[in-house]
N, C-alpha and C positions, 0 to 999 in steps of 0.2 A: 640524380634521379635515375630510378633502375630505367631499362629499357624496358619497352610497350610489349608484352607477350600477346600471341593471339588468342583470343580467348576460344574460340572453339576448342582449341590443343587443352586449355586449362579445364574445361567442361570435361573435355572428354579424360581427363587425367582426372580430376574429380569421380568420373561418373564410374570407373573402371574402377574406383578405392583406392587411386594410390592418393598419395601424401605430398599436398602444394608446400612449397618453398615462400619463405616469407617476402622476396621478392614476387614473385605469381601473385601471391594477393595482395600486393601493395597495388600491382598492375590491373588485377581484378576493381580494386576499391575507387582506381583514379581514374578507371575508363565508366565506372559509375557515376561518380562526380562531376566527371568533365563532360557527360551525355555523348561519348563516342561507343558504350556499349548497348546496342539493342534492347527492350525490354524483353523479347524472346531470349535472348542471351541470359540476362539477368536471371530469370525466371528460371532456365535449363539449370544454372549455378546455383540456386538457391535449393531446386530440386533434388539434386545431384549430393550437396550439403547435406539435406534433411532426410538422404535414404543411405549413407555413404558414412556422415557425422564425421566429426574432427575431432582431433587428438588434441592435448592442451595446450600445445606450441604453436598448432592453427590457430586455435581459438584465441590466444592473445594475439598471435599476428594480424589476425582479425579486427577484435576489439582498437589494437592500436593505430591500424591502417584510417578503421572509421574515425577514430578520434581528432586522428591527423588533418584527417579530411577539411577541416575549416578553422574558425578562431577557437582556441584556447582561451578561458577567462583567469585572469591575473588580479592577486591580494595582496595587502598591502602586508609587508613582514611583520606587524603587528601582530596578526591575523595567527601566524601561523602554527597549524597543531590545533585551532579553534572552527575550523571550516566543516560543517557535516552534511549529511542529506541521509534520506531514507528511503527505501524503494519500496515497493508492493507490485505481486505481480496481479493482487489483480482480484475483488471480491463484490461481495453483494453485502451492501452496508459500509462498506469502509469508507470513514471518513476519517480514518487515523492521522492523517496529513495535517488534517484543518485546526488538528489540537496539538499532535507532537511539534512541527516549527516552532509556532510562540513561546511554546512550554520550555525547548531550548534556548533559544533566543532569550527567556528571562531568565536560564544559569549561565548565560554568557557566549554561548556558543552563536557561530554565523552558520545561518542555513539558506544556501539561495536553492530554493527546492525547485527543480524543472520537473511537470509533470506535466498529463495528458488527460485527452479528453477519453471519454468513454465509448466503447465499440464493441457491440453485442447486447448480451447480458451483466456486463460489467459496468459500474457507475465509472467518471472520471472527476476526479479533481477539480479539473477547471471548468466542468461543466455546475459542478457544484457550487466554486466560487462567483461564476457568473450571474448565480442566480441573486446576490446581492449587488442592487442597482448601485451601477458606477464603476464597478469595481474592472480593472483593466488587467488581461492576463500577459497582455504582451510588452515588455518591455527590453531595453537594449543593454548589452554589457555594463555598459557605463553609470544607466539608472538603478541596473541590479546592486552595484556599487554604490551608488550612494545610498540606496533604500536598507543593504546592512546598514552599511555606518549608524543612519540614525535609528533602527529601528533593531535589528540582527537577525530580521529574516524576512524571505519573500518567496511566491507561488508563481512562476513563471511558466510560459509555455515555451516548447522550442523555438529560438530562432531560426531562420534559414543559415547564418553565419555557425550555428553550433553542428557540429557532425551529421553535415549534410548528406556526407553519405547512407545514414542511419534513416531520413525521411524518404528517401529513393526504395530502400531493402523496405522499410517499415511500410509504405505502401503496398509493394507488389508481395509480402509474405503472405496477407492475407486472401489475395486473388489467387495465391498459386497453392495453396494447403499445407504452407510450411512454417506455419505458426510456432509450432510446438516442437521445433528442435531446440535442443538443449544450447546448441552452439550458436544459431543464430540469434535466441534469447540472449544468451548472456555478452554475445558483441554488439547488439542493440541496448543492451541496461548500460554495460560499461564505457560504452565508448561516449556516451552524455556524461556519464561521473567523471571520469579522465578527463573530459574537457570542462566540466567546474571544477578541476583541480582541488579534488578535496583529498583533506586528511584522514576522516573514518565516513565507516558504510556504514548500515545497518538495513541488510534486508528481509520481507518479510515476504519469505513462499508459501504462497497456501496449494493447500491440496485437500481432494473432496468432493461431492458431486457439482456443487460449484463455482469448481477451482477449474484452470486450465488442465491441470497434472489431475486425476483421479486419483491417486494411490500414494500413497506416502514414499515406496522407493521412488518412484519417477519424481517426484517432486525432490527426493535427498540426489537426484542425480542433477539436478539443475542447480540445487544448492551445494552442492562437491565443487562445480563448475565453476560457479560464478564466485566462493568464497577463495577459491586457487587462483583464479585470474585477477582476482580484484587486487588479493596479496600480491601478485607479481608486477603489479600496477606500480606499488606502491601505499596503496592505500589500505589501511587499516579494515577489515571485512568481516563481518561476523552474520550469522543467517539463523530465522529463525523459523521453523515449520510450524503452521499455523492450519486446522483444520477449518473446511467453510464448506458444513452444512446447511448451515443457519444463518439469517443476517447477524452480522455484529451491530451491536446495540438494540433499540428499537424500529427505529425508523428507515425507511428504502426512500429513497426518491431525493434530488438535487437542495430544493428547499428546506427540508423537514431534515436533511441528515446533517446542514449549518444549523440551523436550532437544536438540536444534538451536540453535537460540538460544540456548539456555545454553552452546554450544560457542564460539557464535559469539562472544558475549559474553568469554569464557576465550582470547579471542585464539586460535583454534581453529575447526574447523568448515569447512566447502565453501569456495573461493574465490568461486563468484561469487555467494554470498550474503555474503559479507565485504566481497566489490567494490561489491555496489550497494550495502550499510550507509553505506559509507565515501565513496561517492562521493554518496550524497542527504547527509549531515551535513555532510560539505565545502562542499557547496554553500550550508547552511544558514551556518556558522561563518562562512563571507563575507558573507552580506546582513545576519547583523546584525553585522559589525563587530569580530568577534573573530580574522579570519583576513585576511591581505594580500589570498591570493587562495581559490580553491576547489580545488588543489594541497594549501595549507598546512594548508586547514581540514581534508580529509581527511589529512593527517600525521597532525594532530593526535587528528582522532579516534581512528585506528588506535593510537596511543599511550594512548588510555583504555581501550581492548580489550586490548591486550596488558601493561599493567600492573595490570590486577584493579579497577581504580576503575570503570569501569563495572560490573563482576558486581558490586560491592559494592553500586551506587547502585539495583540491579535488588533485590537484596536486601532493602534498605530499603524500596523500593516497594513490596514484596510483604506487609513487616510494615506499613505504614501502609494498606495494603487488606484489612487481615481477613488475612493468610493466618499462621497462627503459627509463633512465630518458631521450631522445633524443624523444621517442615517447609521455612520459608525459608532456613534455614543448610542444612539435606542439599540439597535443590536445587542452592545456590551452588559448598558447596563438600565436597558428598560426593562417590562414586565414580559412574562410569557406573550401575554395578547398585544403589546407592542412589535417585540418582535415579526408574532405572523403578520401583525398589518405592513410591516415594513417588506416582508418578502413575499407579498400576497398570498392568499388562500386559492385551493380550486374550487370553481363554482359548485360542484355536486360532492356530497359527501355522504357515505354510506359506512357503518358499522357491519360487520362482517358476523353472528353469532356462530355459536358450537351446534353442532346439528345432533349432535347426544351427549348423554355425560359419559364424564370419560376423567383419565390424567393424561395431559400434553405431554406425549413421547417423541414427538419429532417436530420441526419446524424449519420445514423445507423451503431452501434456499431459492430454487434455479426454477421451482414453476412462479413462485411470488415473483421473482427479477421478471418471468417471460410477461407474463399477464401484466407487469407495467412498463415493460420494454412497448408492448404492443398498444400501449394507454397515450405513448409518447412521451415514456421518460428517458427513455436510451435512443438511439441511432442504430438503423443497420447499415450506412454507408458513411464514409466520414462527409461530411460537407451537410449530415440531416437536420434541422432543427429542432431541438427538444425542448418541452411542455417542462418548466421546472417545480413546476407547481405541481403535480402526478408523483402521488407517492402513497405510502400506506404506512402507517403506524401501527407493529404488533403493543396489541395488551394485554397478552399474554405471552409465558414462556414457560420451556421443558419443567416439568415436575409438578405443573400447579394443577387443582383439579378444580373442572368445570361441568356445571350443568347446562342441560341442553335450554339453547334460547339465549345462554350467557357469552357475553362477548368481550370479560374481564372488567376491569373497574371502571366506573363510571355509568354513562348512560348514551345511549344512541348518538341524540342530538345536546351534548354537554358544549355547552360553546366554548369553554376553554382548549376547548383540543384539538391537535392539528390536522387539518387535511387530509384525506383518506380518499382515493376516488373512487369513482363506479364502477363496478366491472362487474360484466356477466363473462362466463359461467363463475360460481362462488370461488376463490382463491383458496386452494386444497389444505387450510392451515387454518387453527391447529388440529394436529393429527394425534386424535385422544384415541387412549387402548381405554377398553369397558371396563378392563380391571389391571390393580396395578403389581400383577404378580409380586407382591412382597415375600423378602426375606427374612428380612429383619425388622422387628420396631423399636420406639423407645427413644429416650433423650440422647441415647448415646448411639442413635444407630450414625453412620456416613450420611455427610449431607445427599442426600434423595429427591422424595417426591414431596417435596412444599414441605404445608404448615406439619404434616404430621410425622416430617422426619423419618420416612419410612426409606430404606433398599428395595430399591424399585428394579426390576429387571430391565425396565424402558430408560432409565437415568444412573448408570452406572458413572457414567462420562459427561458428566455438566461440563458445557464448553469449555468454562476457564479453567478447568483442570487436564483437558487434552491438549495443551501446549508444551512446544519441547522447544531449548533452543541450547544449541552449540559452544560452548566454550571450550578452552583447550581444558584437557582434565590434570593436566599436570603443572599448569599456572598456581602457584598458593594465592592468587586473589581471584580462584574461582567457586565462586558463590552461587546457590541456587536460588533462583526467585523465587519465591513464593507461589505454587500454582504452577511453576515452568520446571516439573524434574529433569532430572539430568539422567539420564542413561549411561553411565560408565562403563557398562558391557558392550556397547556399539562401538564396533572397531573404526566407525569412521567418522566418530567423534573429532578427533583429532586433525582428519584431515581437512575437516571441513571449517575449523578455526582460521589456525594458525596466528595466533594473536600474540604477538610483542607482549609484555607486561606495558602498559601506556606510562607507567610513574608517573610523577608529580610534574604539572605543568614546566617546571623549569629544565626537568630532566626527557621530556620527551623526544623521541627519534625522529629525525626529519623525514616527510612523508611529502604528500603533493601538497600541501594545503598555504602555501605563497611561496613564491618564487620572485 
């Protein structure tokens, strides 16, 4: 064990820019853990970090130090080369979690996905899965263990035994305004995947008004970060930039966005919540070795969606987490209006109309999340209680045109439809232009604005065409997905990969994923 540094000397060598010793922060992370360093201390180091920033040999010693920090989970050799998880840093509408596990899970792969609750404007995972009665987030090494086995995947929340260091920093970052270093982000992502000892990454950065990152280079500099560090891990890392102005899919809110994913799941549901499912698991089914390329692995996935073995494998997840099995089957595979009775409705429900006619050019993200952040569907402290039932269902989306009074398909009070709540003042969405500056018309214009297929100067960029994501460009099994161009002109294509060729499951490189 290195000897104890003082931490003042280590702040104050941080705070001056010089460059900690990977010993320094071994002794940084264990006077954390072991509660001999101050949170004042903490907090000056954290600061110090996020105005100062670390180079990439910090930044692993970092990540590694926290990983160290507590138990390591261990797979059985069977297993290994087959172990995945998926990261997000973080949006409005994402429920990509709740459909990408099972969907891997039924090509064979093990996912023990540790995710979080939601804080701020961001929904969380577990807040989402909570809201299906029974359903238990917290479970032990051992149970996570067994619940692959029979099932090959599970939604877990931190334990205290996992990279305790990671819940001490993860606490006090947001008290102290250092959320959004690049470096402390990415030894908080990493140092939870180092300790599931997994074989491939796949993360999804988004950037946007809101995203953590506003702008796409800050968002590729976090993605630089964490896809170099993850590699030096060991583990197979790939990253994908994902804009988030808009919610993904239709629906906000904890209940209404599992009714969603169970759409999604039923081969069903929004396209470009299918898109980006389909295209992070593709990308996964290549690193480790199950797919030629990141093309096939999304075929493949969408083939688990569309023939029920994914719902099935969600299913099972949901009985090997507490949730019983009379409520797990209506979920899968009852009707629409089963379901909501299953996840209850909110008492008051309002239809939201267009206040003119217009074409929907924007459908803004971060005031809809505030207005039901403040409804009580988010938390602004951790420890809040949240309303899972508070949510809104867009019915409408960019390009379609409405009249004034209209508030898309259907009708006000249509009882098939989910939950919607009250809010005053009106939710600033959808945001229609009175005309729709056309370019082009015709059968054969670019997809545009809706039924009339026009270029539309408000709709150049339909969501599921502004996604990029990173391969190496010099792999011969690098393939474009459909919807996700590849920029070969960006020089930092490459750095941001760095991916093995994965081969055929027999021929893969050993990586974390059992020991």
């Amino acid at each position: 064990m290195d000897p104890p540094t003082p931490l003042p000397s280590l702040i104050r060598k941080k705070r001056d820019g010089e460059r900690l010793e990977d010993a320094e922060i071994r002794s940084f992370v264990r006077g954390v853990t072991e509660g001999t360093a101050q949170q004042g201390q903490i907090g000056a180091m954290l600061m110090a970090i996020r105005l100062r920033g670390m180079d990439a040999g910090e930044t692993l010693a970092l990540t590694q130090a926290m990983a160290s920090s507590g138990r390591t989970l261990a797979w059985p050799p069977a297993w290994h080369g087959l172990v995945v998880d998926k990261h997000s840093t973080g949006g409005v509408g994402d429920k990509v979690s709740l459909a990408l596990a099972p969907a891997l899970a039924a090509c064979g792969c093990k996912v023990p996905m540790i995710s979080g609750r939601g804080l701020g404007h961001t929904g969380g995972t577990l807040d989402k899965l909570e809201s299906i009665p029974g359903f238990r987030v917290s479970q032990s090494p051992e149970e996570m263990r067994h619940i692959l086995a029979r099932v090959g995947c599970c939604i877990v929340g931190q334990s205290a035994e996992l990279a305790p260091a990671d819940r001490v920093l993860y606490g006090l970052r947001d008290v102290t305004a250092t959320v959004d270093s690049p470096a402390l982000i990415t030894a908080s992502i990493l140092s939870k995947k180092a300790a599931e000892r997994l074989s491939a990454l796949v993360l999804d950065v988004k950037f946007g008004g809101a995203a953590l990152y506003p702008t796409q280079e800050s968002a590729r500099e976090l993605a630089r970060s964490l896809v170099e560090v993850g590699t030096q891990l060991g583990i197979r890392t790939a990253a994908l930039l994902t804009r988030m102005e808009q919610p993904l899919g239709r629906a906000v809110g904890n209940a209404l966005e599992v009714l969603e994913a169970l759409e999604c799941l039923g081969g069903r549901g929004p396209p470009d919540l299918r898109h980006l499912v389909t295209a992070l698991g593709g990308v996964l089914l290549w690193q480790c070795g199950m797919a030629a390329g990141a093309e096939q692995g999304r075929e493949r996935l969408a083939r688990a969606l569309d023939d029920g073995s994914a719902l099935g494998t969600f299913e099972a997840m949901l009985g090997a987490q507490g949730v019983p099995p009379d409520t797990a089957r209506g979920l899968c595979a009852g009707t629409p209006a089963q379901r909501r009775q299953l996840l209850g409705e909110a008492k008051v429900c309002e239809e939201l109309p267009a206040l003119q006619e217009g074409w929907v050019q924007q459908v803004r993200a971060l005031p809809l999340a505030r207005v039901l952040h403040g409804l009580g569907a988010g938390r602004a402290r951790a420890g809040d209680p949240v309303n899972p039932r508070v949510g809104a269902e867009l019915l409408v989306g960019t390009g379609q045109h409405l009249r004034a009074g209209e508030g898309g398909s259907g009708t006000p009070e249509a009882p098939d439809r989910p939950a919607v709540p009250h809010g005053r003042p009106r939710v600033p969405l959808p945001q229609a232009s009175p005309g729709c500056g056309c370019t082009t018309r015709g059968p054969s214009a670019p997809r545009g604005c809706g039924s009339c297929r026009t270029r539309c100067a408000s709709a150049r960029s339909p969501p599921e065409t502004r996604r990029r994501w990173w391969p190496r460009p010099s792999c011969p099994r690098n393939r474009a997905v459909p919807g996700l161009p590849i920029n070969r002109d960006d020089p930092d294509i490459a750095a941001m990969s760095r991916l093995p060729p994965a081969g055929p499951p027999h021929e893969r490189s050993r990586g974390r994923g059992a020991t």
